[in-house]
C-alpha positions as CSV (number, residue, x, y, z in Angstrom):
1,X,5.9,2.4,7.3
2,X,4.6,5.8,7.7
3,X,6.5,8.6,5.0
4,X,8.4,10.7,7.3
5,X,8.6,13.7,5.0
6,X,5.3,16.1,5.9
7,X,4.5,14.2,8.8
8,X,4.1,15.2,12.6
9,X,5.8,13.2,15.6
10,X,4.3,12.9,18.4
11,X,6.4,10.8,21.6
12,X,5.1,7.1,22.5
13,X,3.7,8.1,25.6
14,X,1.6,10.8,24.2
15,X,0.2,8.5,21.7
16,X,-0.9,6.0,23.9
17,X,-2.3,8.3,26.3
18,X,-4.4,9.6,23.1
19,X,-5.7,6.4,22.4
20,X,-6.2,5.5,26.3
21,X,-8.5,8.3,26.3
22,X,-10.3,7.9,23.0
23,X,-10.5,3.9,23.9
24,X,-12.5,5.0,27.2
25,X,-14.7,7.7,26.2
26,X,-15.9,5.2,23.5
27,X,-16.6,2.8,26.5
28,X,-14.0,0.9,27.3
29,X,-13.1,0.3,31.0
30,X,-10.3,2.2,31.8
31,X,-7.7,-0.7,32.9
32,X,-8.9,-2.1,29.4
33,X,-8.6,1.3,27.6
34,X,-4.8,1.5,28.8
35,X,-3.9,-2.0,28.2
36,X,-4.9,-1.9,24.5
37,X,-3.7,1.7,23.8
38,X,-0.5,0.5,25.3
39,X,-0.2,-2.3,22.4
40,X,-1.6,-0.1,19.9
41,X,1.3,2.8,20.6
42,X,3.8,-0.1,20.6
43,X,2.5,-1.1,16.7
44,X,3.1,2.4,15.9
45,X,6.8,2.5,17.6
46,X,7.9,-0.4,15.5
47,X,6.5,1.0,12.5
48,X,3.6,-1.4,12.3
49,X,1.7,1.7,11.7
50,X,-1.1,0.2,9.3
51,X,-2.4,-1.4,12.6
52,X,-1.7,1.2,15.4
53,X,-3.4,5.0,15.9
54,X,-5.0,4.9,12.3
55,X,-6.7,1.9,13.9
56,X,-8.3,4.0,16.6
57,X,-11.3,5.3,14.6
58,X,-12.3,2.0,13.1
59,X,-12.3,0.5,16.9
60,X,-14.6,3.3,18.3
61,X,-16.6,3.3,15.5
62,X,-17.3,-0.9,16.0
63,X,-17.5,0.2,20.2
64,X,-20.3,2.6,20.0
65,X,-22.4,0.7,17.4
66,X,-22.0,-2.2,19.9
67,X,-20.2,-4.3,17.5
68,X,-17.4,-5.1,21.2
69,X,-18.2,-6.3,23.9
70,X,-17.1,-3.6,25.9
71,X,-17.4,-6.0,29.4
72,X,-16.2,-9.3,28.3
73,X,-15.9,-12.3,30.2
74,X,-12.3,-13.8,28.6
75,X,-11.9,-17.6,29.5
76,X,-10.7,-21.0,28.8
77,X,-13.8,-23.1,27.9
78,X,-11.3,-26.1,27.1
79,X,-7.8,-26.8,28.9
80,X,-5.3,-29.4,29.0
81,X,-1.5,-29.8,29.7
82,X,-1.3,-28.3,26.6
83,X,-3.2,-26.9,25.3
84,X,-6.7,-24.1,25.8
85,X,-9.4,-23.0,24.1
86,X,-10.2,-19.3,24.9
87,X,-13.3,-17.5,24.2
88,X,-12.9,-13.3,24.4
89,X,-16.5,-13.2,24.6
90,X,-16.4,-10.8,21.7
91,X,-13.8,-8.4,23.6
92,X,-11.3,-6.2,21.9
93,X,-8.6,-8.2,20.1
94,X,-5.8,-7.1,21.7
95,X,-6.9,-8.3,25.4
96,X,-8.3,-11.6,24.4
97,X,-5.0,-11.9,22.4
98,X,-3.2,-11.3,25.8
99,X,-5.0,-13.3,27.9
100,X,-4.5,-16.3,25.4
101,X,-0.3,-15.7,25.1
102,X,-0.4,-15.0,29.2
103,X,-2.0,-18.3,29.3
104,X,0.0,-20.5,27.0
105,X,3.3,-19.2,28.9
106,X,2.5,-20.3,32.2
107,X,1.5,-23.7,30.6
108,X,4.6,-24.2,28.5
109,X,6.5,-23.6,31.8
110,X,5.1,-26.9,33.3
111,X,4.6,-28.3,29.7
112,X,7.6,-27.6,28.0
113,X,5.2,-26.3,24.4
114,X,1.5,-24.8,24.9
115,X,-0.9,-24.3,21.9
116,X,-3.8,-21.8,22.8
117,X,-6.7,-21.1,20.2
118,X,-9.3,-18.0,20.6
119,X,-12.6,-17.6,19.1
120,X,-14.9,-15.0,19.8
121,X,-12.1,-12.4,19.5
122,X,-11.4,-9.7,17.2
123,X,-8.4,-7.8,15.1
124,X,-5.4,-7.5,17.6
125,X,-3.4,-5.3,15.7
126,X,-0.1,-6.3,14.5
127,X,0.8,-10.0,15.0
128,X,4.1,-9.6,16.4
129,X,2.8,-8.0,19.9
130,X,2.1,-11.7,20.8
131,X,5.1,-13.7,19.0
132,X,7.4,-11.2,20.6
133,X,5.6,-11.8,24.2
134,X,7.3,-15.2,25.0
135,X,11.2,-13.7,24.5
136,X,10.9,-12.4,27.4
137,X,10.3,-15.6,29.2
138,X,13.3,-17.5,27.1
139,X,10.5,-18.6,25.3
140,X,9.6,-19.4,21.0
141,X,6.2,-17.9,20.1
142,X,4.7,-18.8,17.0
143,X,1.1,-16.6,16.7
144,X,-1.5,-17.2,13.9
145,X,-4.6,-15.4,12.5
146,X,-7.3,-15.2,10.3
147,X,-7.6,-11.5,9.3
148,X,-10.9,-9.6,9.6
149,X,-12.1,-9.1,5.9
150,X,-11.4,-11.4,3.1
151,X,-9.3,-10.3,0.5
152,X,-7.8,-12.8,-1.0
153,X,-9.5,-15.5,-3.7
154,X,-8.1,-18.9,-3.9
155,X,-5.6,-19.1,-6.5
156,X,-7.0,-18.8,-10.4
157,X,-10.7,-17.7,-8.9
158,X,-12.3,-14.3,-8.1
159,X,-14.6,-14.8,-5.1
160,X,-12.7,-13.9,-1.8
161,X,-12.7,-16.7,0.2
162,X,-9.5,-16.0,2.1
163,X,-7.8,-13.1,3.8
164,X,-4.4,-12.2,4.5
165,X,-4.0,-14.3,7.7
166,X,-0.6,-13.7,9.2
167,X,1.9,-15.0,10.7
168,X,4.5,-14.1,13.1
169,X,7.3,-15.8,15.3
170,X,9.8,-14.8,17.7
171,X,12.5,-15.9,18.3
172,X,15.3,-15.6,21.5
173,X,18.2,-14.2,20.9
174,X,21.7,-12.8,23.3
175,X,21.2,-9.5,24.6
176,X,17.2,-8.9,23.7
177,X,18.5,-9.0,19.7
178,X,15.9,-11.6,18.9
179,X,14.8,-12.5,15.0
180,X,11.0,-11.5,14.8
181,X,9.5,-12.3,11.9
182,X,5.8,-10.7,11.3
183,X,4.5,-11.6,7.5
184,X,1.0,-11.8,6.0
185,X,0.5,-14.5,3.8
186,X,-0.2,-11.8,0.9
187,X,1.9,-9.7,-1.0
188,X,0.7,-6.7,1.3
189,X,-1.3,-6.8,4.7
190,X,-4.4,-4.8,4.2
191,X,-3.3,-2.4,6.5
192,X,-0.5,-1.2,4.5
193,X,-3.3,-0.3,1.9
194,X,-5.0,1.5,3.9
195,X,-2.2,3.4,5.3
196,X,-1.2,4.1,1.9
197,X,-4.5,5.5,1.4
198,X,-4.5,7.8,4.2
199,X,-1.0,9.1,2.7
200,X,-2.3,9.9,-0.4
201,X,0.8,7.4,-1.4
202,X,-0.3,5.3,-4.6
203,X,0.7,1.2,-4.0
204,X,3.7,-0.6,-6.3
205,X,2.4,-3.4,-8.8
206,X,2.4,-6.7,-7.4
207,X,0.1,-5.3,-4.4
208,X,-2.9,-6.1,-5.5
209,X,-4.4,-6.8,-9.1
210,X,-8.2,-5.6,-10.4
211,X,-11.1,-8.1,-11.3
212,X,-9.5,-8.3,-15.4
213,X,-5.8,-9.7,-13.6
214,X,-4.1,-6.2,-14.6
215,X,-2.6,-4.3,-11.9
216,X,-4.1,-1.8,-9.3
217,X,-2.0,0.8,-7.4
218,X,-4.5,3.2,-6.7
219,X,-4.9,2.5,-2.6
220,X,-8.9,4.0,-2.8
221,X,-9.5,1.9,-5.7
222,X,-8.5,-1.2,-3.4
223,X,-12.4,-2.7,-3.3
224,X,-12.5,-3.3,-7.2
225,X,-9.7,-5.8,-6.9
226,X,-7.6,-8.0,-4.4
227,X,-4.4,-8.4,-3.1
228,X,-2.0,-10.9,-3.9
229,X,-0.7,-14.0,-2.2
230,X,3.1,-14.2,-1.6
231,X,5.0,-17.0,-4.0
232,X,1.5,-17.5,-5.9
233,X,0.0,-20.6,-5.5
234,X,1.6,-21.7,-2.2
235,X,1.0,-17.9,-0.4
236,X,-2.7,-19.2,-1.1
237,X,-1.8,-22.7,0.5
238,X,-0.5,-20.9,3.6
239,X,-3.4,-18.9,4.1
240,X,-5.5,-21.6,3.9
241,X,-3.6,-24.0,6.1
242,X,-3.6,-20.4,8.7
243,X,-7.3,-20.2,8.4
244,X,-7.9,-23.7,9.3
245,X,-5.6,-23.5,12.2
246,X,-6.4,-20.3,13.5
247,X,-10.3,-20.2,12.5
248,X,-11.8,-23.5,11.8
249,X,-9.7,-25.4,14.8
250,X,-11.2,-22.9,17.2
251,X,-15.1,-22.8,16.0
252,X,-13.7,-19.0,14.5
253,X,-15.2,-17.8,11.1
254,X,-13.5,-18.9,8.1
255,X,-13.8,-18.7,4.5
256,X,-17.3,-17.1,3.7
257,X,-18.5,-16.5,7.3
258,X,-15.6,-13.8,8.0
259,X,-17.3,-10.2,8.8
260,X,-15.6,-7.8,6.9
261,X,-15.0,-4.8,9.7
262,X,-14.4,-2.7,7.2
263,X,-17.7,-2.0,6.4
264,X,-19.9,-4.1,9.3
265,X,-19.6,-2.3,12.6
266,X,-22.4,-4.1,14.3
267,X,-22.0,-8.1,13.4
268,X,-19.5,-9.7,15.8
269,X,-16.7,-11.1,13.6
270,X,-16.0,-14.4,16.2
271,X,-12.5,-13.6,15.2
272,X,-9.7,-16.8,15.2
273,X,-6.4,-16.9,16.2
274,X,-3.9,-18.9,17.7
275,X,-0.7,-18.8,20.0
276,X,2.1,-21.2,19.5
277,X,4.4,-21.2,23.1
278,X,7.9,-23.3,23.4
279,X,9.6,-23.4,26.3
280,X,13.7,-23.1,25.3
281,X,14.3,-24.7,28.8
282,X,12.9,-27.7,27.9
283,X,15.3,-28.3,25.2
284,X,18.5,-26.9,26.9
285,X,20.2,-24.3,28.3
286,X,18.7,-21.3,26.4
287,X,22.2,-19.5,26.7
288,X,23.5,-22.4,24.0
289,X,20.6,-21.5,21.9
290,X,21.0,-18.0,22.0
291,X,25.2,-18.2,21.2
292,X,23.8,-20.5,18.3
293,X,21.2,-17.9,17.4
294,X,23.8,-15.0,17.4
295,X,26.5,-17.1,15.4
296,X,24.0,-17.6,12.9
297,X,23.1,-14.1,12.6
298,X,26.4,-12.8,12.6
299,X,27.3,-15.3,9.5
300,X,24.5,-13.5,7.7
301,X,25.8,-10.3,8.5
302,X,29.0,-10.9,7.2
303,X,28.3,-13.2,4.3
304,X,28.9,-11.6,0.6
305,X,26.3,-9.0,-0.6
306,X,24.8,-8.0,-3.7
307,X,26.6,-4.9,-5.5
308,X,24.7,-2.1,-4.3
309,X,23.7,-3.9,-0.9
310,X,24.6,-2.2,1.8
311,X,23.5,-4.8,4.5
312,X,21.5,-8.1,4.9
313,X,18.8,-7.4,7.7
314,X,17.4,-10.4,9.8
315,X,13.7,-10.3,10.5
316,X,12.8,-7.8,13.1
317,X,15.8,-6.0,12.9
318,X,14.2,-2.9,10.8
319,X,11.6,-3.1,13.4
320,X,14.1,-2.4,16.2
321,X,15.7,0.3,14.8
322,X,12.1,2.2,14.1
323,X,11.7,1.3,17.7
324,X,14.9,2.6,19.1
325,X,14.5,5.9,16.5
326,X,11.1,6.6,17.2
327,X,11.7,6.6,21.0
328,X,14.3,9.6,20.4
329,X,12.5,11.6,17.4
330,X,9.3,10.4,18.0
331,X,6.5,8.7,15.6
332,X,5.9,10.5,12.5
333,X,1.9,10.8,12.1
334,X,0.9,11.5,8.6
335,X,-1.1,15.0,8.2
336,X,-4.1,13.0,6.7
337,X,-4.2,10.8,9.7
338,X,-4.1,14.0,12.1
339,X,-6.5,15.4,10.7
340,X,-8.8,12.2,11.0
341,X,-7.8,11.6,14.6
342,X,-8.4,15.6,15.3
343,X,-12.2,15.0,14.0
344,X,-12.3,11.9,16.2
345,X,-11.3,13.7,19.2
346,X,-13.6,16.9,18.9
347,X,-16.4,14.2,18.2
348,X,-15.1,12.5,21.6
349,X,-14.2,15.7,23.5
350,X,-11.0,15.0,24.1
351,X,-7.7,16.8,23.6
352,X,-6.2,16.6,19.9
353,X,-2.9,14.0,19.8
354,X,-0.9,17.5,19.2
C-alpha cells in the first residue's frame, strides 16, 4: 500500500481517465483503453497499488514495441457445459481476463460451476478484479495465475523456475461485505517490490533473500536475489500446483518458457490464467449462505484478541476500507511515481495526472 505521508491524491475518476488516455495514445482502441484503465484505477482504489497507475508505463512501453496485440481477436477455441478454453490472442491482460470471468458466469448459471482457462493473455493486474466479479451474481470465484517473470526457485535451488502465481477468491457475503482473499504464493508479490522501489521505501527481511541465503531489503537490489515462498516448502508446492493449473493446463508458458516483462517488451509472454465460477444457487438459497457467512465473520470479530490487537480483519476487509477512504480523500500517488507518469505523459502529449 502506497505511504501516504509526501504523496499526492488524485480522485478515482481522474486517474482512470489518465490512464484511458495514455492507454489510447499508446494504441489501444478507445472502448479497450477505457475498459482497462477502468480496472487499473480500481487496483489503485483498493490499495493494490503495486499493479495499478505505476503499471501504466510498463504497458505502453510493451504496446509501442508491439509486444500486445493492440486488435485482438478474444475467443473460446474449446467449450463445454463447463468448462472453456480462451485464447486473448495476445491482448491486454485485463480484457482477455474479462472476457474469460464474463464467460464462466453465464455458464455457471446453466451449469451450476464453470472453469475457464486463457492462454495467450497477459498480466491483468491485481487478481481480485476477477474473484470479486462473480459476487455480484451471488456467485464464488476462485481466479489463478502464473505471474509474468519468474522469481521464485523451487525450494533448496537457485534457478527461478517459478513465479509468484496468485491466488484470489471471493466470496458472497450480506450486504456487499464479502471475504476477498487476494494472496501470492510468495512472501511478497513482485509488485509490492517494485512499488517499494519507486518509494524509495527499503523491504522488511523475509521479502526476498540474495543468491548466499542472507537477506535483501534493498527494493533496487531485487535482481541479485529472489523472493520467498509463503510457509517454505509448501508456498513452493502451491505455486507449482498454480502454474500447472493456470499455465500448463491451458498450453500457457510455465516454468522456463515464462517471458519476463520486466525486461522483454517485444516477446509475447502467452500468459496463463484461470477462472474458477460457482453458482451459490445451485447449492441453495444464497441468503442461507450469506447469514452463515456473516455469523461466521461476526464470531471472528468478537472472538478474544491478542494484547495489543485492536481487531481481527477478515480478508478483503482492509481493501474495502482503502476503497471506501480513497473515494473521499482520494488515492495518494507517491512523488516518485508522479514524476514517472509526468515524463510518460509529456512523451505521450497528454495532460499530467495533476
Amino acid at each position: 500500500m502506497t505511504t501516504e505521508k509526501s504523496s499526492s491524491f488524485v480522485s478515482v475518476e481522474r486517474l482512470r481517465s489518465f490512464i484511458a488516455s495514455g492507454l489510447s495514445c499508446a494504441g489501444l482502441p478507445v472502448a479497450d483503453a477505457n475498459k482497462v484503465a477502468a480496472l487499473m484505477a480500481e487496483a489503485d482504489l483498493q490499495g493494490s497499488d503495486g499493479h495499478g497507475v505505476i503499471r501504466l508505463p510498463q504497458y505502453v512501453k510493451r504496446i509501442q514495441a508491439g509486444g500486445i496485440n493492440t486488435q485482438p481477436h478474444i475467443r473460446a477455441v474449446t467449450e463445454r457445459a463447463a468448462m472453456a478454453l480462451v485464447d486473448g490472442d495476445n491482448g491486454m491482460g485485463h480484457l482477455v481476463m474479462s472476457y474469460a470471468t464474463e464467460l464462466a458466469i453465464d455458464k455457471a448459471r446453466t451449469a451450476g460451476v464453470a472453469w475457464v482457462g486463457a492462454r495467450a493473455s497477459n498480466h491483468a493486474g491485481p487478481a481480485s478484479l476477477y474473484a470479486r466479479m462473480p459476487i455480484a451474481h451471488d456467485m464464488i470465484g476462485l481466479y489463478f495465475a502464473v505471474g509474468n517473470a519468474n522469481h521464485l526457485p523451487p525450494w533448496g535451488g537457485m534457478e527461478m523456475l517459478l513465479s509468484t502465481n496468485p491466488i484470489a477468491v471471493g466470496i458472497p457475503g450480506p450486504d456487499g461485505q464479502s471475504v476477498v482473499l487476494d494472496m501470492a504464493t510468495t512472501v511478497a508479490a513482485y509488485g509490492k517490490v517494485k512499488a517499494k522501489a519507486k518509494r524509495g521505501e527499503q523491504m522488511p527481511e523475509g521479502w526476498m533473500i540474495d543468491r548466499q541465503g542472507k537477506p535483501l531489503t534493498d527494493p533496487k537490489r531485487a535482481e541479485e536475489g529472489f523472493l520467498l515462498p509463503i510457509g517454505a516448502h509448501k508456498g513452493y508446492g502451491l505455486a507449482l500446483i498454480v502454474g500447472l493449473l493456470a499455465g500448463t493446463l491451458n498450453g500457457a508458458a510455465m516454468g522456463r518458457d515464462v517471458v519476463d516483462f520486466n525486461h522483454d517488451h517485444v516477446t509475447p509472454t502467452n500468459t496463463g490464467q484461470a477462472i474458477l465460477v460457482i453458482d451459490l444457487k445451485a447449492f441453495g438459497e444464497p441468503a442461507f449462505f450469506k447469514a452463515a457467512v456473516n455469523q461466521l465473520a461476526n464470531d471472528i470479530h468478537q472472538s478474544q484478541r491478542l494484547p495489543g490487537v485492536d481487531r481481527i480483519w477478515l480478508p478483503g476487509e482492509q481493501s474495502q476500507e482503502r476503497r471506501e477512504r480513497y473515494s473521499k480523500t482520494g488515492i495518494p500517488v507517491s512523488a516518485g511515481l508522479l514524476a514517472e507518469l509526468d515524463a510518460l505523459a509529456k512523451q505521450l502529449h497528454i495532460a499530467t495526472l495533476l
